[in-house]
Backbone as CSV, one residue per row, in Angstrom:
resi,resn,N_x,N_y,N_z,CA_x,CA_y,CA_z,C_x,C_y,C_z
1,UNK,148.654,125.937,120.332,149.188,124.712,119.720,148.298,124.197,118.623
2,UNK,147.020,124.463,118.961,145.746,123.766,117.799,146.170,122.301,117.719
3,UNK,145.344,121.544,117.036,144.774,120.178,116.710,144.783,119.665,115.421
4,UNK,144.838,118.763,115.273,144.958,118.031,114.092,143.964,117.009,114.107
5,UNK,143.153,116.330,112.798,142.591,115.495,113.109,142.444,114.425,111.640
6,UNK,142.900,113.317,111.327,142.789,112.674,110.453,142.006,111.840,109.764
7,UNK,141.190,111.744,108.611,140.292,110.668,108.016,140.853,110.104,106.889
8,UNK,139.831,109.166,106.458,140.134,108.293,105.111,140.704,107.136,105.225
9,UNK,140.950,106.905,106.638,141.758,105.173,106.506,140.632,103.911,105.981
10,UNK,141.412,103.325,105.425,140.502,102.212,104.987,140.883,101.152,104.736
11,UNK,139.996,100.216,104.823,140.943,98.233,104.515,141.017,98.709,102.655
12,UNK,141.629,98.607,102.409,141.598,97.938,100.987,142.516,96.794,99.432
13,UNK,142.298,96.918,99.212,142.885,95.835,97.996,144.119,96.352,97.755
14,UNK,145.291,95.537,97.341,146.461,95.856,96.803,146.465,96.770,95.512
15,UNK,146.661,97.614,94.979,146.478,98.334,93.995,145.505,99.332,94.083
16,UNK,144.688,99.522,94.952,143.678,100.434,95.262,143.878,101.645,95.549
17,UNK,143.731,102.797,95.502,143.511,104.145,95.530,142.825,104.720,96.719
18,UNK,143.398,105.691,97.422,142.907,105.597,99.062,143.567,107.478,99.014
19,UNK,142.696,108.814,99.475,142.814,109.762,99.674,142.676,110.045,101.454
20,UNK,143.858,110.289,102.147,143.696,110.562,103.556,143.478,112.450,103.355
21,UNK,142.929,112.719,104.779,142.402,114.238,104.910,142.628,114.681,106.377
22,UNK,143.668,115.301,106.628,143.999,116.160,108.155,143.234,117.354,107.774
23,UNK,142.695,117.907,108.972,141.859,118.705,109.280,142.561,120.021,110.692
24,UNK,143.376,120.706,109.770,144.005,121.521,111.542,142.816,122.578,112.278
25,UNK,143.020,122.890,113.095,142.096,123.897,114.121,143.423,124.810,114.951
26,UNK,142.837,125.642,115.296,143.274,126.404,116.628,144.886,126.849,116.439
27,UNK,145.242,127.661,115.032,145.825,128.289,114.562,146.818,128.311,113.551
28,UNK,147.448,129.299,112.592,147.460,129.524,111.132,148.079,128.584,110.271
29,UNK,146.596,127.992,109.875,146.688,127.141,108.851,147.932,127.441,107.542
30,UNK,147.705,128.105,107.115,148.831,128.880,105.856,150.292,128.800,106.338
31,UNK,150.127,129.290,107.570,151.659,129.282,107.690,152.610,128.035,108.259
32,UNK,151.830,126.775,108.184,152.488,125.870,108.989,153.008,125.106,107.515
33,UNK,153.896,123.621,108.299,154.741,122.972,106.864,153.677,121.745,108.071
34,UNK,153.570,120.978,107.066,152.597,119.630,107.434,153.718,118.601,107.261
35,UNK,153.235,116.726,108.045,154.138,115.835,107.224,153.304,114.745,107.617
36,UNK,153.015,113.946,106.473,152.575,112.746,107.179,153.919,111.232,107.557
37,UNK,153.330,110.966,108.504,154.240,109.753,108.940,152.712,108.255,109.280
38,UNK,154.010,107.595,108.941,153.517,106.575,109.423,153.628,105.039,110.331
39,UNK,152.943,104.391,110.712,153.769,103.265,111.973,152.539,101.720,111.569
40,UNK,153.590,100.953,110.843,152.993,99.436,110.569,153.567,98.930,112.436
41,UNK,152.611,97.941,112.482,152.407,97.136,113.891,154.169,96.944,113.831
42,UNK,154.578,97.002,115.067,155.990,96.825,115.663,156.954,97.360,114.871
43,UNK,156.560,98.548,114.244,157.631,99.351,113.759,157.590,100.463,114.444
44,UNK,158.577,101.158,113.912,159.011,102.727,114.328,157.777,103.557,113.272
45,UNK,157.703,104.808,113.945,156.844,105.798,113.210,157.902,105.939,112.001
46,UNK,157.549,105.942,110.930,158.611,106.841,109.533,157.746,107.794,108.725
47,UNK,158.746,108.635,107.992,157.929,109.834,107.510,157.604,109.009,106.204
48,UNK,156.625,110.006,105.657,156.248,109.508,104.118,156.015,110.954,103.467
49,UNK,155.735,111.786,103.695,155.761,112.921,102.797,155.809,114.227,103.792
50,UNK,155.902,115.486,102.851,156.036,116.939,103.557,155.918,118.051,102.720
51,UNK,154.707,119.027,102.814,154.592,119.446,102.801,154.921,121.018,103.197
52,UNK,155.305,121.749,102.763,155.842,123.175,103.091,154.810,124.302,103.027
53,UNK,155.279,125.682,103.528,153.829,126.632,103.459,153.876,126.921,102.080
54,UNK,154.773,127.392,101.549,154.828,127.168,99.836,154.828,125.905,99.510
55,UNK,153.370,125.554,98.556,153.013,124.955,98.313,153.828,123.648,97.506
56,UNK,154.055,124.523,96.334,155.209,123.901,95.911,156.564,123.074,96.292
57,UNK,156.626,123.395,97.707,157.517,122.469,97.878,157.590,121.106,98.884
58,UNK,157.567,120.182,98.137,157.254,118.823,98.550,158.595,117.778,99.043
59,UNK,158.373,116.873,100.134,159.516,115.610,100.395,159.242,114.183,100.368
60,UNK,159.750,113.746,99.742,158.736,112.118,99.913,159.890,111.270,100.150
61,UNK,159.325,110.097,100.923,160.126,109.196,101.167,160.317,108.281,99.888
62,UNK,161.803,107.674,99.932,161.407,106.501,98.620,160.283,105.797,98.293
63,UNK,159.862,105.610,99.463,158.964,104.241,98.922,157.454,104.694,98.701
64,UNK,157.048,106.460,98.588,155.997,107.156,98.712,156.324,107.953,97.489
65,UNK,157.570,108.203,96.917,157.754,108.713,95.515,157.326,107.914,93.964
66,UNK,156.497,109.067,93.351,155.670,108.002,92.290,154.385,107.318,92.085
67,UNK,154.035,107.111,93.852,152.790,106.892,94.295,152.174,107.580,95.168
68,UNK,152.277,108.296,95.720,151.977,109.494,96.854,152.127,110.968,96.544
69,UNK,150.741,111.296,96.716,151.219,112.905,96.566,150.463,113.604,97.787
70,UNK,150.860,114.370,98.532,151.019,115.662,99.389,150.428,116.596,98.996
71,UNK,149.171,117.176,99.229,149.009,118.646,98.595,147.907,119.283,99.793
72,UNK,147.591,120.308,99.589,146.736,121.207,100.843,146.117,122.005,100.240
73,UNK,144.786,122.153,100.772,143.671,123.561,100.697,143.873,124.543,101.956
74,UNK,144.269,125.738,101.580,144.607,126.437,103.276,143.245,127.065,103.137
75,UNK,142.029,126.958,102.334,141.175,127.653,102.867,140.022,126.664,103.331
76,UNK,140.526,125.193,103.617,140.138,124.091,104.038,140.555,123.851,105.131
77,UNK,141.624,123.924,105.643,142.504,124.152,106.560,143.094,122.574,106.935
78,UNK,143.490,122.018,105.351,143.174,120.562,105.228,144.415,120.132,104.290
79,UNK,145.125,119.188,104.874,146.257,118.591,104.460,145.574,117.301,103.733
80,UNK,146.124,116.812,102.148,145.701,115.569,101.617,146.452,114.562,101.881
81,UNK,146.596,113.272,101.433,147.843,112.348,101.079,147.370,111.471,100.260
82,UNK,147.256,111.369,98.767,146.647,110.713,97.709,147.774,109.609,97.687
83,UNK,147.407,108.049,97.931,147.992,107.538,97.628,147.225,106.119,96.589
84,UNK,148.295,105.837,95.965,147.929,104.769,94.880,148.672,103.522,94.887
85,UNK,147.979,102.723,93.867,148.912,101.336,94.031,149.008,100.786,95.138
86,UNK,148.662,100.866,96.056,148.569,100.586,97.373,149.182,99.157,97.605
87,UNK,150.103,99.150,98.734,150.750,97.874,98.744,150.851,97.244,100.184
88,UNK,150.655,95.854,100.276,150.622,95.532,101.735,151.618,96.397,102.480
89,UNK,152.617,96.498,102.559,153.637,97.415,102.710,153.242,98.886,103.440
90,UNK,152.331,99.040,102.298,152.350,100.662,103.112,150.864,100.429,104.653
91,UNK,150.654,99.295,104.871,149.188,99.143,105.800,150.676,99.680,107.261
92,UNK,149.050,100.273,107.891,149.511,100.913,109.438,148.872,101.826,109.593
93,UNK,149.125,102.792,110.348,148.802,104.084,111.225,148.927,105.326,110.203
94,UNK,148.385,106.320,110.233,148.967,107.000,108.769,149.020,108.610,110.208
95,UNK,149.516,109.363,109.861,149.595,110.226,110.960,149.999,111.592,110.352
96,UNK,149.253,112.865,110.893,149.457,113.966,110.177,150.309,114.650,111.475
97,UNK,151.488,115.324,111.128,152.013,115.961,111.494,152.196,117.265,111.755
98,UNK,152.251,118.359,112.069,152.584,119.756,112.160,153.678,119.859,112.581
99,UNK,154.876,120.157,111.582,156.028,120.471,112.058,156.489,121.976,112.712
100,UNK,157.033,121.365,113.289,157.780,123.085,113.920,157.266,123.067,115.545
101,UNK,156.025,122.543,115.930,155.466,122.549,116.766,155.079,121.256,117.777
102,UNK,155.528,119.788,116.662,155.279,118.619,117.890,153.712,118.608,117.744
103,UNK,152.589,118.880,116.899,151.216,118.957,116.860,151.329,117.358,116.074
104,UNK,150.161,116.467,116.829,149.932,115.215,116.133,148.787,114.830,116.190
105,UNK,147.934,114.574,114.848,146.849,113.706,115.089,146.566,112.821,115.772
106,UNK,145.610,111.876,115.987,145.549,111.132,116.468,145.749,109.753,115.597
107,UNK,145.517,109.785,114.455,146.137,108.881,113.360,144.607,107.664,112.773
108,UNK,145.053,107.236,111.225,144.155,106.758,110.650,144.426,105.253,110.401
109,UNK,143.605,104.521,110.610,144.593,103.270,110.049,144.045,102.746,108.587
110,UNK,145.384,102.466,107.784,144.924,102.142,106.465,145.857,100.285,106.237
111,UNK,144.483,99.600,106.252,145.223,98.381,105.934,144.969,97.935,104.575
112,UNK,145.837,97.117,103.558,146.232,96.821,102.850,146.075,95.460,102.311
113,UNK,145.162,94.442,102.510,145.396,92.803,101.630,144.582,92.578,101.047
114,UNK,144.762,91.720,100.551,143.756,90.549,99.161,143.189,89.758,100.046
């Protein structure tokens, strides 16, 4: 099944610039499709982006299109999630996914105010 493990959450300012970093273990990095999701206090988990084993192909949620980008080092064995503009909005749980398999981090929290 392997592991997942997430960094980079951070308090920061509205408009601020914030790079999260999943870290998989315990099997093939290359061939998996990644996704991050995420869960603000008394919400539902929702997705925000996805990643595929071809690289090239990316999913973003509306509100992560424009400001969010998705990308991976497979010889890192390391999923990104560059996000910008940062808006109270996006503060919560940030969570790396492994699809196909039900594999979940344990999750980062990135809060968001002035």
């Amino acid at each position: 099944q392997g592991h997942l493990v997430e960094s980079g959450g951070a308090s920061v300012q509205p408009g601020d610039s914030l790079r999260l970093s999943c870290v998989g273990a315990g099997f093939t990095f290359s061939d998996a499709a990644f996704s991050w999701y995420r869960q603000a206090p008394g919400k539902e988990r929702e997705h925000v982006a996805t990643i595929y084993s071809t690289e090239t192909l990316k999913e973003y949620s509306d509100s992560a299109k424009g400001r969010f980008t998705i990308s991976r080092d497979n010889r890192r064995s390391t999923v990104y999630l560059q996000m910008t503009d940062l808006k109270p909005e996006d503060t919560g749980v940030y969570y790396c996914h492994r699809m196909s398999y039900g594999t979940w981090g344990q999750g980062t929290q990135v809060t968001v105010s002035s």
